[in-house]
C-alpha positions as CSV (number, residue, x, y, z in Angstrom):
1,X,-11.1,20.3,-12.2
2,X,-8.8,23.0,-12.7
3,X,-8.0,22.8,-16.7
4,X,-11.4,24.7,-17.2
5,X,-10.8,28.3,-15.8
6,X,-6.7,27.7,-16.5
7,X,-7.4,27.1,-20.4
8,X,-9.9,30.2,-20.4
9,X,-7.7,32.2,-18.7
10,X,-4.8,31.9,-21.3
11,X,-7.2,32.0,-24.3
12,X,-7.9,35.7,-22.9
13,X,-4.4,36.6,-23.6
14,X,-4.3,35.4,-27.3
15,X,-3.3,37.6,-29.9
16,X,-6.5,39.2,-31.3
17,X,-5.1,38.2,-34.4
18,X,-5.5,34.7,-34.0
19,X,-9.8,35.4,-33.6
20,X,-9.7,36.0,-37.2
21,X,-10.8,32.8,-38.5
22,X,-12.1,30.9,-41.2
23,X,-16.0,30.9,-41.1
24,X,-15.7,27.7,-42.9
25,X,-13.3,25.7,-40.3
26,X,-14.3,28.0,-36.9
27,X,-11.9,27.1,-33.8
28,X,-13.3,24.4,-31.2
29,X,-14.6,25.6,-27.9
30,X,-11.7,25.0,-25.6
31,X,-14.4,23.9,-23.0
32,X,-12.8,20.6,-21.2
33,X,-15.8,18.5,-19.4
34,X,-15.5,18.5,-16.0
35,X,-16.0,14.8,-14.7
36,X,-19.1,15.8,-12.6
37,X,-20.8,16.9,-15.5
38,X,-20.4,13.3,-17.0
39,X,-21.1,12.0,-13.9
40,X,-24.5,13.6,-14.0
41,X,-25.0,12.8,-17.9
42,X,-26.9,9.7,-18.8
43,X,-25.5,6.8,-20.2
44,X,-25.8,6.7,-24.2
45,X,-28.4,4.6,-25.8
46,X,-26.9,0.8,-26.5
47,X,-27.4,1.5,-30.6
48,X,-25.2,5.8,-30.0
49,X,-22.3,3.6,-29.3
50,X,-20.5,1.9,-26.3
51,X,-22.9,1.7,-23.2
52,X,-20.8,3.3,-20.1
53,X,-21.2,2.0,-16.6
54,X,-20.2,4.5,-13.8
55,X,-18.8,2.9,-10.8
56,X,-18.0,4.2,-7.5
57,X,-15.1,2.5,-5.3
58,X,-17.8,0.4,-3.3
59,X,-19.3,-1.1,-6.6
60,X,-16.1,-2.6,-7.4
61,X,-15.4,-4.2,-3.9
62,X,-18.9,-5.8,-4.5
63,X,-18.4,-7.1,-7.7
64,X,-14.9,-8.3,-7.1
65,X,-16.4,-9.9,-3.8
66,X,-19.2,-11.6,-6.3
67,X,-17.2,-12.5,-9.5
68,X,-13.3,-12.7,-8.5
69,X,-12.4,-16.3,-9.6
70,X,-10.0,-16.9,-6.9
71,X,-12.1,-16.0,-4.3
72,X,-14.8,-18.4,-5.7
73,X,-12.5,-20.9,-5.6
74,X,-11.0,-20.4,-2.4
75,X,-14.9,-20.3,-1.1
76,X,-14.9,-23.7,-2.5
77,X,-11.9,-25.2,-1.0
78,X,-13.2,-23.9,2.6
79,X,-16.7,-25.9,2.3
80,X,-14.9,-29.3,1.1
81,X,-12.2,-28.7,3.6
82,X,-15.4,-28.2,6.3
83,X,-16.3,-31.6,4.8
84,X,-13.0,-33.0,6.0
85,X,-14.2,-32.3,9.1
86,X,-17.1,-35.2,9.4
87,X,-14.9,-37.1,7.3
88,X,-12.7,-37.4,10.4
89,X,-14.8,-37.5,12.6
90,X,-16.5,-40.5,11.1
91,X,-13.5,-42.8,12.6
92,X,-16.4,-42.6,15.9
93,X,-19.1,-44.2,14.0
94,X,-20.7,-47.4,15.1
95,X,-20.0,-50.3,12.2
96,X,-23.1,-52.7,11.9
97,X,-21.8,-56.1,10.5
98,X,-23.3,-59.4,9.2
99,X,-22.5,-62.2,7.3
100,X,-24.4,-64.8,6.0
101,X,-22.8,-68.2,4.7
102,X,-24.0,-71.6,3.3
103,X,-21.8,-74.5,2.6
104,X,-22.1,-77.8,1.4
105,X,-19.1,-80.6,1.8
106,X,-19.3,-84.5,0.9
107,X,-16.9,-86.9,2.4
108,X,-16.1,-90.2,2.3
109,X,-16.5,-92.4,5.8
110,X,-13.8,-95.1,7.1
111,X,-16.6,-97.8,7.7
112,X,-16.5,-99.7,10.9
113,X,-19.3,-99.2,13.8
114,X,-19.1,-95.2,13.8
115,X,-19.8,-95.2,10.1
116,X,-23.5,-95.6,10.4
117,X,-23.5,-97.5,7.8
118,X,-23.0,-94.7,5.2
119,X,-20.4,-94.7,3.1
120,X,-20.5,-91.1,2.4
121,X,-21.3,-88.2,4.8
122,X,-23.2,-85.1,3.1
123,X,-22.7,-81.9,5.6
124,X,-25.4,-78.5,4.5
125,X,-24.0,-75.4,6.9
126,X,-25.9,-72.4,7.8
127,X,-23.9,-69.4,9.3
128,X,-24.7,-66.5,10.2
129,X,-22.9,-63.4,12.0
130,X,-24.2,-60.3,13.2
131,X,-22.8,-57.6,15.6
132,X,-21.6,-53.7,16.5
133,X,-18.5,-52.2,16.6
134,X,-17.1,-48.7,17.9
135,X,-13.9,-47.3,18.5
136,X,-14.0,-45.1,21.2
137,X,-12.4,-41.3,22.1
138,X,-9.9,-43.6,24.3
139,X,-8.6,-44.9,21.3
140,X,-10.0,-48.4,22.6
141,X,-12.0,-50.8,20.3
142,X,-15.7,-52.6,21.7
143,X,-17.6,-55.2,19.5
144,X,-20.3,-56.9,19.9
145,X,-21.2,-59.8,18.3
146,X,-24.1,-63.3,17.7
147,X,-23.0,-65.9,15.9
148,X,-25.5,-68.5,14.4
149,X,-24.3,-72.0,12.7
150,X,-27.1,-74.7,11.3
151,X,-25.4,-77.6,10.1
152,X,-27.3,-81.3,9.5
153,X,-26.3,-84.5,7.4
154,X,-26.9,-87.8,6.7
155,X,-25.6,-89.5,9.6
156,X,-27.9,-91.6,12.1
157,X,-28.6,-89.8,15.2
158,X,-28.1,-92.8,17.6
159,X,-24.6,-92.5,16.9
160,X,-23.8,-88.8,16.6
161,X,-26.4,-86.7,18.3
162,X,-27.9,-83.8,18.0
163,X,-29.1,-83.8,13.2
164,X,-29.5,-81.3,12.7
165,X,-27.4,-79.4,15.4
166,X,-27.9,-75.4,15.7
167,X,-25.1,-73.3,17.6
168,X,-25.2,-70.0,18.9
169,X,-22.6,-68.0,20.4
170,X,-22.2,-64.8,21.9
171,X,-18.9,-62.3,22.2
172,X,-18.1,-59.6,23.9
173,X,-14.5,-57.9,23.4
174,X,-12.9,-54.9,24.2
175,X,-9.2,-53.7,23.5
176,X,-7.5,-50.8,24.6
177,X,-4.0,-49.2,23.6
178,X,-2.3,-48.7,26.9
179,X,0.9,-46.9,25.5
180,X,1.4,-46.7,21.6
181,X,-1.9,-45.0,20.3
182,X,-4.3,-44.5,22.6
183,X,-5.7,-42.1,24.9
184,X,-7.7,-39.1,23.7
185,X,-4.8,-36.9,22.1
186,X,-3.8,-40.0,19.3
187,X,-7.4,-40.6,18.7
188,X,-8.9,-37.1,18.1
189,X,-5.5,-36.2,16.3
190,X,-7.3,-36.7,12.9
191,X,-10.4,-34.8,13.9
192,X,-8.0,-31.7,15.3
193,X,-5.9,-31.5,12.0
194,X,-9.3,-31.4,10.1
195,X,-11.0,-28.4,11.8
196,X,-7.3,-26.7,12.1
197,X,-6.8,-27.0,8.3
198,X,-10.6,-25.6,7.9
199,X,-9.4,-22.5,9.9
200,X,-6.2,-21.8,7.7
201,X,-8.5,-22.0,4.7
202,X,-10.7,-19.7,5.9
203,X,-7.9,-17.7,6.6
204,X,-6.7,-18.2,3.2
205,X,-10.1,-17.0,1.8
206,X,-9.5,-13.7,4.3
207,X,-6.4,-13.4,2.3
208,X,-7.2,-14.0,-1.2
209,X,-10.1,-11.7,-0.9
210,X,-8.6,-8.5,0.4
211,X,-5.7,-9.3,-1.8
212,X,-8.4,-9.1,-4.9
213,X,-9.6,-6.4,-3.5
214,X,-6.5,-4.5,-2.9
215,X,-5.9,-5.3,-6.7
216,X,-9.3,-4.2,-7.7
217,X,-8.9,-0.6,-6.2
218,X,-6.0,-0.1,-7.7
219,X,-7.0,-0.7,-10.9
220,X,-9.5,1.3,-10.4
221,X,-7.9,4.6,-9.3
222,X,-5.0,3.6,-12.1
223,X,-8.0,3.9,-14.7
224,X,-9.3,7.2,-13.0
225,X,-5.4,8.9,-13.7
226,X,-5.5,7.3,-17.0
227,X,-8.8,9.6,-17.6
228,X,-7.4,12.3,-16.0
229,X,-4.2,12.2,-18.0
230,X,-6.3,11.8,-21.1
231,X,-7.4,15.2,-20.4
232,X,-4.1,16.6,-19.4
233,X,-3.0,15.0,-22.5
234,X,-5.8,16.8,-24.8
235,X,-5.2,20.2,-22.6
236,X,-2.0,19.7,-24.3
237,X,-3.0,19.2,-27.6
238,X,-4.9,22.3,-27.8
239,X,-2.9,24.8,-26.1
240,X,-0.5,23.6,-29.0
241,X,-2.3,24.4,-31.2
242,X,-3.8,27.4,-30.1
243,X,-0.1,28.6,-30.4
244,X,0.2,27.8,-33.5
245,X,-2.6,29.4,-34.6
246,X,-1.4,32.4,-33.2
247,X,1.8,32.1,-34.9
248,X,0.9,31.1,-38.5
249,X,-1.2,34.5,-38.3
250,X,1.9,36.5,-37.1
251,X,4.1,34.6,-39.8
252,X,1.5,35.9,-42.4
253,X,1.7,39.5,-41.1
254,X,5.9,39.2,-40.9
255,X,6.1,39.3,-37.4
256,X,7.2,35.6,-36.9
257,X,9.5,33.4,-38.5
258,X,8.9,30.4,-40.6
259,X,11.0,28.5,-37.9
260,X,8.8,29.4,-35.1
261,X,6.2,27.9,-37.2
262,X,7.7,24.6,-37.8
263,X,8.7,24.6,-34.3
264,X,5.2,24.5,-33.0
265,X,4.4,21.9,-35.9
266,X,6.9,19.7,-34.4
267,X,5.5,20.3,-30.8
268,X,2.0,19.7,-32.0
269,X,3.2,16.1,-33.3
270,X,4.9,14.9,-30.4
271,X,2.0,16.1,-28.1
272,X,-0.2,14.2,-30.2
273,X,1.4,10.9,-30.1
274,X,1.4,11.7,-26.0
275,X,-2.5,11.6,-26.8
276,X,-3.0,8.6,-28.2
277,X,-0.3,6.9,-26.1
278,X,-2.9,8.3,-23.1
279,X,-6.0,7.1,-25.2
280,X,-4.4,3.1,-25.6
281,X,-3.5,3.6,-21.8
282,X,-6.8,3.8,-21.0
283,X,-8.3,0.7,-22.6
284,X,-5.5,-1.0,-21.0
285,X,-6.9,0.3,-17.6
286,X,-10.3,-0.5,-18.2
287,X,-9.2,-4.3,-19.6
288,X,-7.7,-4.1,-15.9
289,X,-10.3,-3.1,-14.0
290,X,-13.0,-5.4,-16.0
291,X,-11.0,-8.5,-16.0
292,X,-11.3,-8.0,-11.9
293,X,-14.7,-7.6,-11.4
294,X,-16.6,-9.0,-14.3
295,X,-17.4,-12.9,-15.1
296,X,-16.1,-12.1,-18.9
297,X,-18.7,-14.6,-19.7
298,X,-20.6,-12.3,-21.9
299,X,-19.5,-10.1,-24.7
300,X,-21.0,-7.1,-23.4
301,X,-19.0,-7.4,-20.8
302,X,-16.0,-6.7,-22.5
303,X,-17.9,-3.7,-24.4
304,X,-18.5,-1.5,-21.5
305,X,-17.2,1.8,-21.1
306,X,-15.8,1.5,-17.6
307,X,-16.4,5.8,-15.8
308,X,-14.7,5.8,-12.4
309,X,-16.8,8.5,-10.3
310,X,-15.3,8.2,-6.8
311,X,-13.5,11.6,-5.9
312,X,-9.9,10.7,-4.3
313,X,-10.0,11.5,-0.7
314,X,-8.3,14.8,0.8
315,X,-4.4,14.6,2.0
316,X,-4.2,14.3,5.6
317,X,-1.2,12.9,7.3
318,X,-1.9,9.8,9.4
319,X,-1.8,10.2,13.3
320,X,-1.1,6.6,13.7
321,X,2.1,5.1,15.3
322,X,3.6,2.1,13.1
323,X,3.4,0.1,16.5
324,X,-0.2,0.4,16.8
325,X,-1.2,-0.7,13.4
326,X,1.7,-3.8,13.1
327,X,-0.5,-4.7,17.1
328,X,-4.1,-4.6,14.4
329,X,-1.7,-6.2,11.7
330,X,-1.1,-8.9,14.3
331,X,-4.6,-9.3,15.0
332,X,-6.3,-9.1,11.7
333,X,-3.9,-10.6,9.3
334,X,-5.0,-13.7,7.6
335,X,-1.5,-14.8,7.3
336,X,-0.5,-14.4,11.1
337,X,-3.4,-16.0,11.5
338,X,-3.0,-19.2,9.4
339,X,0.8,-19.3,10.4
340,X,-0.3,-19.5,13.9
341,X,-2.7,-22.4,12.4
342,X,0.2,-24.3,10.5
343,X,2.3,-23.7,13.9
344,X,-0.5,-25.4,15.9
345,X,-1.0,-28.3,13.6
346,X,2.9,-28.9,13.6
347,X,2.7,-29.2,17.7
348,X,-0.3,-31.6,17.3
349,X,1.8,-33.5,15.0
350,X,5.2,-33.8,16.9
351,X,2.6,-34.5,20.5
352,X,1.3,-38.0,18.3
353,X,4.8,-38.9,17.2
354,X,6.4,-38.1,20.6
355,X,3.7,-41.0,22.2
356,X,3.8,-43.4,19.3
357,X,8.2,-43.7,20.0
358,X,6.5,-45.8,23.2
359,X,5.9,-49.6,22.8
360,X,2.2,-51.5,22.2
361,X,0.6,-52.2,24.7
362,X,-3.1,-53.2,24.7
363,X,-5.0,-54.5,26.9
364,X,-7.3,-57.2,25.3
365,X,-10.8,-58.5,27.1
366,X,-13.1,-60.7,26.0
367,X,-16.6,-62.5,27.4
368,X,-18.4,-65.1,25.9
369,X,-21.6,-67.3,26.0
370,X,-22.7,-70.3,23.6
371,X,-25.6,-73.3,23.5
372,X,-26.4,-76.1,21.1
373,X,-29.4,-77.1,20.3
374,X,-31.4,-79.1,17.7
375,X,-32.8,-75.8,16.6
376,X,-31.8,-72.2,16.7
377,X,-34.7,-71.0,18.8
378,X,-34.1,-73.1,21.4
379,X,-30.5,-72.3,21.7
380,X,-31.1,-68.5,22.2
381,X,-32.2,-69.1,25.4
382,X,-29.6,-70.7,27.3
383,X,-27.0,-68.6,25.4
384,X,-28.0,-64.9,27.1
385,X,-28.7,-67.3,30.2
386,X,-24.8,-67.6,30.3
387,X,-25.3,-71.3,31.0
388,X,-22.0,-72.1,29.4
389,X,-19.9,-68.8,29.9
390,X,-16.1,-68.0,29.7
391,X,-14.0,-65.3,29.9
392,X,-10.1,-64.0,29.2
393,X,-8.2,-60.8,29.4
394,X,-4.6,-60.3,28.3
395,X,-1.8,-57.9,27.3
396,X,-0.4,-57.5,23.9
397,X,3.3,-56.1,23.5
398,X,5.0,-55.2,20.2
399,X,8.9,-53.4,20.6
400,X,9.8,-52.6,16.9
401,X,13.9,-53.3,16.9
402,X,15.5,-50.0,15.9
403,X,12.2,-48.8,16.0
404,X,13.4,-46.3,12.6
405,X,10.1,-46.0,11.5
406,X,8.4,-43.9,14.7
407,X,11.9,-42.1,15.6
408,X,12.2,-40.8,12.3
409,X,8.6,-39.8,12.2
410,X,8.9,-37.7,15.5
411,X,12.4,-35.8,14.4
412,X,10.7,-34.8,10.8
413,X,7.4,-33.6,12.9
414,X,10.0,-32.3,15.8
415,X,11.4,-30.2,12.9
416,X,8.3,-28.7,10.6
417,X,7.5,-27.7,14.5
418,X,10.4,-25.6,14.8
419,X,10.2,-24.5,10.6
420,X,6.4,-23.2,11.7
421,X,7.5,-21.2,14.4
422,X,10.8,-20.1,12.6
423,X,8.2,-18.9,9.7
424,X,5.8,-17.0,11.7
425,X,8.3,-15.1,13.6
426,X,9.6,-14.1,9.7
427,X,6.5,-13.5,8.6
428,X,6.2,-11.1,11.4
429,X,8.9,-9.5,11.1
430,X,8.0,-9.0,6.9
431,X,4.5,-7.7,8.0
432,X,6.0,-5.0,10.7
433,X,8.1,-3.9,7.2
434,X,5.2,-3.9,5.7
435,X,3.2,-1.7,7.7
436,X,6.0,0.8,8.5
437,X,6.1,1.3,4.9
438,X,2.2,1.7,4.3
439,X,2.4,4.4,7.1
440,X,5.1,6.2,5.8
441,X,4.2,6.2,2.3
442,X,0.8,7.9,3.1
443,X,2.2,10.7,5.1
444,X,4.7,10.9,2.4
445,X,2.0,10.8,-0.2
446,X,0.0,13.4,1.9
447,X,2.7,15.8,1.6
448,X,3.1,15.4,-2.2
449,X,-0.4,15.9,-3.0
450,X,0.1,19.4,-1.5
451,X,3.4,19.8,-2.7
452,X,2.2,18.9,-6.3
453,X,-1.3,21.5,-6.2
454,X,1.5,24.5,-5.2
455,X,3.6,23.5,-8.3
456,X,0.9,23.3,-10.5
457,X,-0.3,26.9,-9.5
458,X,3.0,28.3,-10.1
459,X,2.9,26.3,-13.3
460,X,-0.1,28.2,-14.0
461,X,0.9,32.0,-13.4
462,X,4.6,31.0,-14.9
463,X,2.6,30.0,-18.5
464,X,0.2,33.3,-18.0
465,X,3.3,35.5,-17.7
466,X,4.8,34.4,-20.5
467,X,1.8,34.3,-22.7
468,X,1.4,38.3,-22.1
469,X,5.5,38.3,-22.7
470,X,4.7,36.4,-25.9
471,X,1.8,39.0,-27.1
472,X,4.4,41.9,-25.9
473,X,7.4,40.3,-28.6
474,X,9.6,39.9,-25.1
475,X,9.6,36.4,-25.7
476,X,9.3,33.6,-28.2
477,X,7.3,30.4,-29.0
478,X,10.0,28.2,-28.0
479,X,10.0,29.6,-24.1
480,X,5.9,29.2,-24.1
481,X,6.0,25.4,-25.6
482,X,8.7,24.7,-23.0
483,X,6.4,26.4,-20.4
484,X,3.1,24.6,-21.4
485,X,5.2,21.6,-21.1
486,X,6.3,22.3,-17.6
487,X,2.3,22.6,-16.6
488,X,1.4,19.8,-18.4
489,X,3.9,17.7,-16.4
490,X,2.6,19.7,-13.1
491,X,-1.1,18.7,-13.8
492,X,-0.2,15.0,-14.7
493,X,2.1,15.3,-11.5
494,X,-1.0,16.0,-9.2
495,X,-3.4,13.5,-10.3
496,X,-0.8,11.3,-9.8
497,X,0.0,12.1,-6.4
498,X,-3.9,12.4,-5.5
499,X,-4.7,9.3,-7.0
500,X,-1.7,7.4,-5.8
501,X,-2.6,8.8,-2.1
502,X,-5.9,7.2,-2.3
503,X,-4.5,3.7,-3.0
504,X,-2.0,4.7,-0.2
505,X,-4.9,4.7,2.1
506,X,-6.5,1.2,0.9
507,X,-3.3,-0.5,1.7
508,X,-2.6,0.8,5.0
509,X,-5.6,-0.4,5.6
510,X,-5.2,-4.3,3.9
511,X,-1.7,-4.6,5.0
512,X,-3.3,-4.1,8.9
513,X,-5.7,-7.2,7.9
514,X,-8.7,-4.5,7.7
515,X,-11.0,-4.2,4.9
516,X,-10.7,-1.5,2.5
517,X,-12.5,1.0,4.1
518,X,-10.7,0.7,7.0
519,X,-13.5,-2.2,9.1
520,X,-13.0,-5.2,10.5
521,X,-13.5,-7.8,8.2
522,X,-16.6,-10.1,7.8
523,X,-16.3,-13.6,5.3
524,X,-19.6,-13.9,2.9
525,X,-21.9,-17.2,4.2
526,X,-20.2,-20.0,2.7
527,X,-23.5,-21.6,1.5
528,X,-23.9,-18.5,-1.2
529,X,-20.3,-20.2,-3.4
530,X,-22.2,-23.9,-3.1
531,X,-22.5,-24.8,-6.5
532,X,-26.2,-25.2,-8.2
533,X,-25.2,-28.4,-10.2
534,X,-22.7,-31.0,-10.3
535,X,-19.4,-30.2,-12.0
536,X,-19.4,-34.1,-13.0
537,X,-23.3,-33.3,-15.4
């Protein structure tokens, strides 16, 4: 801190006419706290007033990477879009089916010989189905299935054999898309866009949370220049009024005027309402910082008394080449990344719609087997015997006239192909603007910082020189003000450039898809942002 030995070095070369004080209202120490000394303080009791928490730069890229609601929730939609993922795949389950039927019809006969001599013909029905499908990585379709019918009535069975009569029947058929749908690419198509949209959200989680984080260290070096201009601010203040003190006792001794009096009044007022401006700035900081990295679900949170501690790193200029960090850019970025993703799922799209433009054509096969018998049992037998056994196989064509429906589905994929790769080449190109920038701001920044330390120093022996002018009567009140002004502006100036070259650093670091710190970056386990209890309780 340099307001310490600059504010004790002008109070040496005060009038000694201005030491003659009140006993009853004696002068304030001008003693600023240097911000290691309140880093080393303890925080206040909770009933002395508002607790303070002291945070360093990594505290708030844990808490941010812990509370920030939208990296929670993109967390959230990476696990359900994992679920997508068996969701898809599920189309490669085996189906067991059954069905199990009973019927009852009454009819009336015809009479004659094959009537039996009953008028009316009462039919009960048993049937039962059982079997296995699965649709293979071929895009073909195999079932397996038993069929089962009981049926007996009230017929004599002289006349009309087997009462009751028990059928069973087995199948065996297998389909395959020989153009229009099949093969491995059309099958697994849904599987493929599934595990590529789980890598763009994960990439989208990449972005979200150095984006929070990017947000967060800002705030957080804004709210550290907010505190240091608070101090600038009541530097001001009191070297204001110092002056005026000094100048009401020459006024009372006749060797000021009234004017320079009301002059430093005026000064006093307008430095003051820079004071509190700087106070309200730094609640407005602190709301900032806490609305980044706290849940706000308890009130305390809101009562803290955010204390950055971090010291702003030193200027040096940046050895690096803009082409070697767009080359990390291109490797790390979560955006190149997920437009590569979006470009890839586009390709898989206009591949599907490209082969479905072809014709069906399936290839149908089918075996079978089937026995009656009195009872069921005994039909079993000769049915997996193959006693009675058939076959077919056959081709199934479909040419859709016009055929609107797939060759405008394969010019809007053809398209969104060739808008994916138009947008990744742009985003690219916005990302090499972005890092060029990021470079050249932080050397620029670099240079300021230094710049901005020599200008306060001069600052400094330009407001000491005139103070001993001012005690000599070689100059007047209105040439110091103006002077404590132009320090004032040089202090601000430098925190702002030291603080400003710190967020510098950060970003050159996010906009190359690093982490904050400059490290490759590493995603929190997924199975931490599962939520305890259903949303739906």
């Amino acid at each position: 801190m340099v307001l310490t030995p600059l504010f004790l070095a002008l109070f040496a070369f005060q009038d000694p006419v201005s030491t003659a004080q009140d006993p009853a209202n004696p002068t304030e120490s001008p003693v600023l706290t240097d911000q290691a000394e309140q880093q080393a303080a303890p925080a206040p009791a909770a009933d002395s007033g508002p607790r303070t928490l002291s945070l360093r730069v990594e505290d708030v890229v844990r808490l941010v990477l812990e509370h920030s609601p939208a990296v929670r929730q993109a967390h959230l939609r990476t696990l359900a879009s994992e679920g997508s993922i068996t969701e898809a795949s599920g189309i490669f389950d085996p189906v067991l089916f059954g069905e199990l039927t009973y019927s009852y019809s009454e009819r009336e006969n015809a009479g004659g010989f094959f009537s039996g001599g009953v008028s009316n013909t009462h039919i009960r029905s048993w049937q039962g189905q059982q079997g296995i499908r699965q649709t293979l990585l071929t895009g073909g379709t195999l079932s397996v299935s038993l069929n089962e019918t009981y049926t007996e009535d009230n017929q004599p069975t002289r006349f009309f054999g087997f009462n009751p009569q028990s059928d069973v029947a087995f199948s065996a058929s297998f389909s395959q898309p020989l153009l229009r749908g099949g093969w491995y690419t059309s099958t697994t198509s849904g599987i493929r866009q599934a595990e590529l949209n789980y890598e763009s959200q994960i990439a989208t989680l990449r972005q979200t949370a150095q984006e929070d984080l990017q947000r967060a260290v800002d705030a957080y070096w804004d709210l550290a220049f907010a505190l240091e201009d608070l101090e600038v601010k009541e530097f001001s203040l009191r070297l204001g009024e110092e002056l005026k003190d000094v100048t009401e006792a020459k006024f009372r001794v006749g060797t000021a005027a009234e004017v320079e009096v009301v002059q430093t009044e005026a000064d006093i007022a307008a430095r003051r309402d820079a004071l509190i401006t700087a106070r309200n700035l730094v609640e407005v900081r602190r709301d900032a910082l806490r609305a980044l990295i706290f849940r706000l679900e308890e009130i305390q949170d809101w009562e803290l008394s955010l204390l950055p501690v971090s010291e702003p790193p030193p200027p040096d200029t940046v050895d690096l080449r803009w082409t070697e960090a767009l080359e990390v850019a291109r490797q790390f970025r979560p955006e190149l990344r997920n437009g590569r993703i979006l470009l890839e799922q586009a390709r898989l799209g206009w591949e599907v719609a490209r082969k479905n433009l072809l014709p069906k054509l399936d290839f149908t096969g089918t075996v079978n087997s089937s026995a009656t018998r009195e009872q069921l049992p005994e039909a079993y037998s000769p049915t997996f015997d193959f006693t009675a056994a058939g076959y077919s196989v056959g081709l199934v064509m479909e040419i859709p006239l016009g055929n609107r429906t797939f060759t405008g589905a394969e010019r809007r994929s053809r398209l969104e192909y060739f808008l994916a790769h138009r947008s990744l080449r742009d985003q690219e190109h916005a990302i090499a603007g972005e890092v060029r920038d990021a470079v050249r701001t932080v050397n620029y920044l670099a240079e300021r910082v230094r710049i901005t330390l020599r200008a306060r120093e001069v600052a400094e022996r330009q407001l000491e020189a005139e103070q001993r002018r001012l005690k000599e009567g070689a100059s007047t009140n209105f040439q110091v003000l103006q002077f404590q002004e132009d320090l004032v502006v040089a202090l601000s100036n430098e925190k702002n450039a030291q603080l400003e070259y710190a967020k510098a650093l950060t970003r050159l670091n996010t906009v190359q898809g690093l982490n904050w710190d400059g490290s490759s970056p590493q995603l929190p386990e997924l199975e931490d942002y599962t939520p305890s209890d259903s949303p739906l309780e």
